[in-house]
N, C-alpha and C positions, 0 to 999 in steps of 0.2 A: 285242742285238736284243730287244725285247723284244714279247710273243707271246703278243697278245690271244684269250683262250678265254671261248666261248659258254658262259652258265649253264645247268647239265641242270635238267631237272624243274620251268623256269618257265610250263611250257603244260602240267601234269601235270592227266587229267579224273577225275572222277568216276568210280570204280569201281561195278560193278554193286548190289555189295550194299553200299556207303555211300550210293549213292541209295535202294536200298530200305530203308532204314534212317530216312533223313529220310523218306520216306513212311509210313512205318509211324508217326514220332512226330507228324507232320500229322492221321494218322486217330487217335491216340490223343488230341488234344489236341480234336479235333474231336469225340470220341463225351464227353469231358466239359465240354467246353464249348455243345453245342449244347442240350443238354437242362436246361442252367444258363438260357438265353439263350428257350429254350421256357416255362418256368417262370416268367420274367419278365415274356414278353408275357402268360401266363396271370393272373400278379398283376396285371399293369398294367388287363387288362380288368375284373377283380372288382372292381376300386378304381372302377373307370366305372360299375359296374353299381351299387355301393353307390349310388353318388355320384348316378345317377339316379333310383334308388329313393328319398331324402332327400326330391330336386327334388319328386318327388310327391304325397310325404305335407307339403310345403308349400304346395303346390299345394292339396292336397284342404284344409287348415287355413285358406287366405285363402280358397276357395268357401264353408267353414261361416260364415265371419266375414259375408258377403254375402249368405247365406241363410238368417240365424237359426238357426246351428249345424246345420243341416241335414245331412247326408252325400248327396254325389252319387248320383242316381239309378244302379242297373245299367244299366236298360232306362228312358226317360221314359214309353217305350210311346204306346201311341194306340189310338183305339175303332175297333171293327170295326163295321161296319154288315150286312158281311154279303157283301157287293164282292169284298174282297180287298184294302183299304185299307189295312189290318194284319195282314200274314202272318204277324207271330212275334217272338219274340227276335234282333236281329241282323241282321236281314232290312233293314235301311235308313232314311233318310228316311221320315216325320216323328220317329223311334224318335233319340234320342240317347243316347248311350255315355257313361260315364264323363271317358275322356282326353279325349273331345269338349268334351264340359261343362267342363272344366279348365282347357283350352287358351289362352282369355284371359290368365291367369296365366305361364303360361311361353314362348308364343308357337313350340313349340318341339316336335316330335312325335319327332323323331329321339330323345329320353329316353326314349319307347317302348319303344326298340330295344336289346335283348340284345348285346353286343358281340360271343357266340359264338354267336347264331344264324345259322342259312345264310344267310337272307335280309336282308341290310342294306342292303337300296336299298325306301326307303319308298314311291319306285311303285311298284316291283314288287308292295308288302304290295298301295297299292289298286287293284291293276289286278286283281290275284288276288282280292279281297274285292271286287270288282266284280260277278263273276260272281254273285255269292249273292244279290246284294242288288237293291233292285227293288218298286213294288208297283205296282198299277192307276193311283195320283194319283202316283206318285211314281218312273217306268218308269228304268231305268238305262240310261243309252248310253257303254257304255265305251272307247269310245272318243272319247268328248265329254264326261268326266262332271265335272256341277258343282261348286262350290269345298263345296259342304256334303257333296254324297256321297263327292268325297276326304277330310274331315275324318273323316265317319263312318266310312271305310273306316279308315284311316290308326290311328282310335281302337278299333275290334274288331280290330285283327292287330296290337295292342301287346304287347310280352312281358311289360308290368306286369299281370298280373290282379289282379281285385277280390273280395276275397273277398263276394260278392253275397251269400249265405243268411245273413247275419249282419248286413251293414250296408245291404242296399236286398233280400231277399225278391222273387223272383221270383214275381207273381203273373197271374193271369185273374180275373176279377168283372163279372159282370153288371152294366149301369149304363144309368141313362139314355141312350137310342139306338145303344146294342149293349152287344159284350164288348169291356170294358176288357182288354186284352195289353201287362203291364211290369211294372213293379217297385215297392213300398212305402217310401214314406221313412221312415228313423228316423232319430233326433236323437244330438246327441256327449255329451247327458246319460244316456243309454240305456249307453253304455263305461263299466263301472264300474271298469276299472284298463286304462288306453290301452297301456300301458306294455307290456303283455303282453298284448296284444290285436291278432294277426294281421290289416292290413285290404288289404295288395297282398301279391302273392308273385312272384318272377320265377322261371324264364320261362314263362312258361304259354304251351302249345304248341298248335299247330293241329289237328296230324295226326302219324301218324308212318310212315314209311317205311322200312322193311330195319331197325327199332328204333331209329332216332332219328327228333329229331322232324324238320318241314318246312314249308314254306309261313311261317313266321313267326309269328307270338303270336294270343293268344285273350286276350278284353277280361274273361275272368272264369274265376275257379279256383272248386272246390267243397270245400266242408266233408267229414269224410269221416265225419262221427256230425253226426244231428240230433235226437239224443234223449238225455234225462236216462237215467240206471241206472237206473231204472223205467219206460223206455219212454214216458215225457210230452215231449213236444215243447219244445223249449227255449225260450228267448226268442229273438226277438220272433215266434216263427212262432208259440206259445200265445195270443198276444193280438193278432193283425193285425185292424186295422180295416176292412172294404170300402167300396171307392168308393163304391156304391149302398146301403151299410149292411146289407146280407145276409150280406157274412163275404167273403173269397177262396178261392180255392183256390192251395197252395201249387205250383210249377212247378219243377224240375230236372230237370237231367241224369238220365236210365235208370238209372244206376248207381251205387253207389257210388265208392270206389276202387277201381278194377278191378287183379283181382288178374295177368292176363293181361298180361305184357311186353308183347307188342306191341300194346295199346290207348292210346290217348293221355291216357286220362285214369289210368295207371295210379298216380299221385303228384296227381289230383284236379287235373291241368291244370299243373302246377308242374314243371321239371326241373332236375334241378343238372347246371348245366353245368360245375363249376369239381373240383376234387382229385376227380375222378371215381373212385370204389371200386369193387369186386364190394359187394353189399347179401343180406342175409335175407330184405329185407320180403316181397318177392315171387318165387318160383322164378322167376334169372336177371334179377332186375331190377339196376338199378344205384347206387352210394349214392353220395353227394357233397355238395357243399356248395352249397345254393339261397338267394338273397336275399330277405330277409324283410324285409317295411313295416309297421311296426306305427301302432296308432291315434294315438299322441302324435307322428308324423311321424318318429323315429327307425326307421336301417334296419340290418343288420345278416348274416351268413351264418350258414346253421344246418346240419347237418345231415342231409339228407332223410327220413332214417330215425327223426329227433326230430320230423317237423312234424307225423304223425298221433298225438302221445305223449297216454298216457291216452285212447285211442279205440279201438273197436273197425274198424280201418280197410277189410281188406276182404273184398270178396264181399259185401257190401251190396247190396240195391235201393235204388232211389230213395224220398227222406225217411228213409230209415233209419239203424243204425248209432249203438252208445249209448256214452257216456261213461263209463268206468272209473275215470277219474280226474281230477277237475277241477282240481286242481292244476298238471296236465301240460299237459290242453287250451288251446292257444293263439286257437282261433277262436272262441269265443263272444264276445259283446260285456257279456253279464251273467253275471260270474262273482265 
């Protein structure tokens, strides 16, 4: 007779702690694999951000080619009459911005934009830079607003700023039928080594909130020294010409680099968003790596803590703040 027997132990489960066992090597493969995979996205966006920094400093290189080596206006500015025609820097229509001016060239504002900024929806930038903007001949309705005041807007809440005090001088000048409010052109023979000459810097920030930044980009970073080791004004603000032939007066930011964490300009409008460190420069600031456009169109990551080198960087007022060492200094255009 022969006397078929059931196999034991072919429905055998999982015991408690063999399951917790494979759990536990899910969570260990997972706490090093995810921070490989964080690390990556982080690289991948620094590669975007170079990569649009490039896009700009080719961009500014075909506008000089167009405009008799010109360098793009900061501000084009506009005459005050006295109205309210001309409120200011930034303030809008007829006033044109940098990226503004550009734009032909690359047809394309999203290079504006910071990969790790909050804000990456380029209306949101001009619905929010709507608000600001505005003058008597030139009223904002933001909720209807023109293809130029989106341009304009779209080109002030870029995360590429310009280093302005060095290659378009923010000025005011009395002139035939009011005050002239904007900015001074100077030419790419004025850069006596491109190479090492700071003209965008990402991301230059709006504002900042709970210590970082917010609202999306600012269309222009500041120098953090404008004066020679003797206290003389550097170039080109020692020799600015005035519209009316009377002379300008020079225009910035209140402050220096602010030494205070929580101001926005405490890295002069610039943030590194990338290998983010603890930093020295300023009690509680933070150090990391920020993308840098230099005048010969090459772009590059630096250090944040190299980008005010050989300066006296902060706690400055405005126009101030002297050069220690010109070697170091990256922002002047004549050095």
């Amino acid at each position: 007779m022969i006397i078929h027997s059931k196999a034991h132990g072919s429905n055998r489960a999982f015991t408690l702690i063999e399951l917790l066992v494979v759990i536990a090597i899910i969570a260990i493969l997972a706490a090093i694999l995810f921070p490989v995979f964080a690390q990556a996205k982080a690289a991948a966006k620094k590669t975007v951000a170079i990569s649009n920094m490039k896009q700009t400093g080719l961009q500014s290189a075909m506008y000089q080619n167009d405009y008799d080596d010109m360098f793009p206006l900061a501000d084009s500015g506009c005459i005050d009459t006295g109205n309210g025609q001309c409120p200011g820097w930034g303030y809008g229509p007829p006033d044109v911005v940098p990226e503004e001016a550009m734009y032909p060239y690359s047809k394309n504002f999203n290079i504006t934009i910071d990969p790790m900024d909050e804000v990456q929806s380029l209306t949101q930038r001009e619905l929010d830079e709507c608000k600001s903007i505005g003058s008597a001949i030139y009223p904002a309705n933001c909720s209807l607003m023109t293809q130029t005041q989106q341009e304009y807007a779209a080109g002030v809440r870029s995360n590429i700023g310009y280093n302005f005090a060095f290659f378009s001088p923010w000025i005011y000048d009395f002139v035939p039928g009011g005050l002239y409010v904007g900015s001074q052109a100077t030419s790419s023979s004025s850069v006596t080594q491109p190479a090492h000459t700071l003209m965008w810097g990402d991301a230059s920030i709006w504002n900042r909130v709970g210590g970082s930044p917010t609202g999306g980009g600012n269309w222009v970073i500041q120098t953090p020294c404008w004066q020679s080791a003797n206290g003389q004004y550097l170039q080109p603000f020692a020799s600015l010409v005035g519209h009316g032939g009377n002379g300008p007066t020079l225009f910035s930011y209140g402050s220096g680099w602010d030494p205070s964490t929580t101001a926005w300009n405490v890295y002069g409008g610039l943030w590194p968003f990338y290998d983010v460190t603890s930093s020295t420069a300023a009690t509680g600031a933070q150090n990391g790596q920020v993308i840098i456009g230099y005048a010969d169109s090459h772009a590059k990551t630096m250090p944040i803590s190299q980008v005010a080198g050989g300066c006296s960087a902060y706690g400055e007022t405005a126009l101030q703040g002297r050069v220690t060492d010109p070697a170091q200094f990256i922002w002047a255009t004549n050095q």
